[in-house]
C-alpha positions in Angstrom: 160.6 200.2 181.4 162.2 196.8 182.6 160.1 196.8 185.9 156.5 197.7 184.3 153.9 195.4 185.2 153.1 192.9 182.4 149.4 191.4 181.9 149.5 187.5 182.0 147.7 186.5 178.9 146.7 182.2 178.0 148.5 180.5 175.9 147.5 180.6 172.3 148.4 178.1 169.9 148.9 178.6 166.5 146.3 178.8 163.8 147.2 179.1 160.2 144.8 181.3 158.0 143.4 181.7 154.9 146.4 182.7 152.0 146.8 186.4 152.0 145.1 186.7 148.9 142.1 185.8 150.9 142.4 187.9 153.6 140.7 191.0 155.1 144.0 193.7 156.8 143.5 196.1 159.3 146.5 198.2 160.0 147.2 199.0 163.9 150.0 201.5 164.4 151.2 202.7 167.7 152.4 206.1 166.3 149.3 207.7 168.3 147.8 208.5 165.3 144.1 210.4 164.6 141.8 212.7 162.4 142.3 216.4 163.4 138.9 216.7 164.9 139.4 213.5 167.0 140.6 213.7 170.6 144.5 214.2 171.3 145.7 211.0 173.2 146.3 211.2 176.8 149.8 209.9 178.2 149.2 206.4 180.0 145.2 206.0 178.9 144.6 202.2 177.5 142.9 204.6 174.2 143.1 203.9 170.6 141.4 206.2 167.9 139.2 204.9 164.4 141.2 205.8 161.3 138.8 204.8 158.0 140.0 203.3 155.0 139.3 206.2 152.9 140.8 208.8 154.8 143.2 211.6 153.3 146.3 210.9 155.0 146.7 214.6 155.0 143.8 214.7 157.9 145.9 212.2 159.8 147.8 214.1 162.9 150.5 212.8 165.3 149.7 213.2 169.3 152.4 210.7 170.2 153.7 212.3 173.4 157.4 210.7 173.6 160.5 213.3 172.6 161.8 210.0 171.9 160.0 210.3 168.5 161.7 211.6 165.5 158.4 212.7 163.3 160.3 214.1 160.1 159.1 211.0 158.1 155.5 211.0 159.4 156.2 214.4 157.7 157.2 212.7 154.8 155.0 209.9 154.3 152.6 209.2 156.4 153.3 205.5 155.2 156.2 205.3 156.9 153.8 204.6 160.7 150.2 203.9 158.7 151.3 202.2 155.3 147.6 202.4 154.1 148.0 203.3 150.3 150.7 200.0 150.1 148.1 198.4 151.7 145.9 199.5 148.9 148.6 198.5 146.5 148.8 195.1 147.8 145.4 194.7 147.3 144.7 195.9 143.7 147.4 193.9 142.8 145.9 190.8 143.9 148.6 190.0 146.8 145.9 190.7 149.8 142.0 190.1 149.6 140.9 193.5 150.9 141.7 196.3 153.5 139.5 197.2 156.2 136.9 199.6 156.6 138.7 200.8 159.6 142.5 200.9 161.3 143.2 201.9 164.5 145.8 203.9 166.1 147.2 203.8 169.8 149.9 205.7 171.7 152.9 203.5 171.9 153.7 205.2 174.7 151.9 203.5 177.2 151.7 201.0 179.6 150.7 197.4 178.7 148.6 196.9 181.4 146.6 200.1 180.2 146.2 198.8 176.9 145.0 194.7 177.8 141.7 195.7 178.2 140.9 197.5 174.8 143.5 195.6 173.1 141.0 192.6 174.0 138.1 194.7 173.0 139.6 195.7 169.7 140.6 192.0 168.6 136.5 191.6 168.9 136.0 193.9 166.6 137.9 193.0 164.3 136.9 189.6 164.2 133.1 191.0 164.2 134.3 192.9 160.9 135.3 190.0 159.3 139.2 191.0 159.5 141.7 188.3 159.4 145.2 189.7 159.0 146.6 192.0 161.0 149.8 194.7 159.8 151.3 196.1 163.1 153.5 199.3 162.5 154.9 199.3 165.5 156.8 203.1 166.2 
């Protein structure tokens, strides 16, 4: 892992947002995450799958190829790697403006340089769906 190729991205500088109370969350989680009738995720694709906001979590499988992965609390709660009913939480309670219509799942097992391109194409989306916070549940 120390000698994969890294994509050289611009610098950014910081911009502050709205409060959170104000804001619009998307979830992205890298637990390789999908609906059963979606595509399984290929090992080393730049891929990441639609997951919508009113999904039962009990539709939700895990493809995430690494043996690496201990899955007994996906098994659990599916919180644990997609926290989308805290997110819900959050917002009811006034502490967030509103989640997304969609999250999105990748397979954290896979190269950076596979995932610039879509990661680049998902952060338009996003922004063309009026999202301005971002939760990453990194696995």
């Amino acid at each position: 892992i120390a000698n994969q190729e890294l994509p050289d991205y611009e610098e950014t500088r910081w911009v502050s947002g709205p409060p959170l109370f104000d804001r619009k969350i998307a979830i992205v989680t890298t637990a390789g995450l999908h609906r059963r009738e979606d595509k399984h995720f290929t090992t080393g694709v730049g891929e990441y799958r639609i997951i919508p906001n009113d999904i039962d979590m009990d539709e939700l499988i895990m493809s995430h190829v690494s043996t690496n992965i201990d899955r007994t609390g996906f098994y659990l709660d599916v919180n644990l790697v997609l926290p989308l009913e805290r997110l819900k939480e959050l917002s009811i309670g006034g502490q967030i403006g509103e989640p997304s219509e969609y999250h999105y799942a990748f397979m954290g097992a896979t190269p950076p340089v596979a995932l610039a391109a879509v990661a680049k194409d998902l952060a338009k989306t996003l922004k063309n769906d009026g999202v301005n916070g971002v939760v990453l549940a990194g696995v």
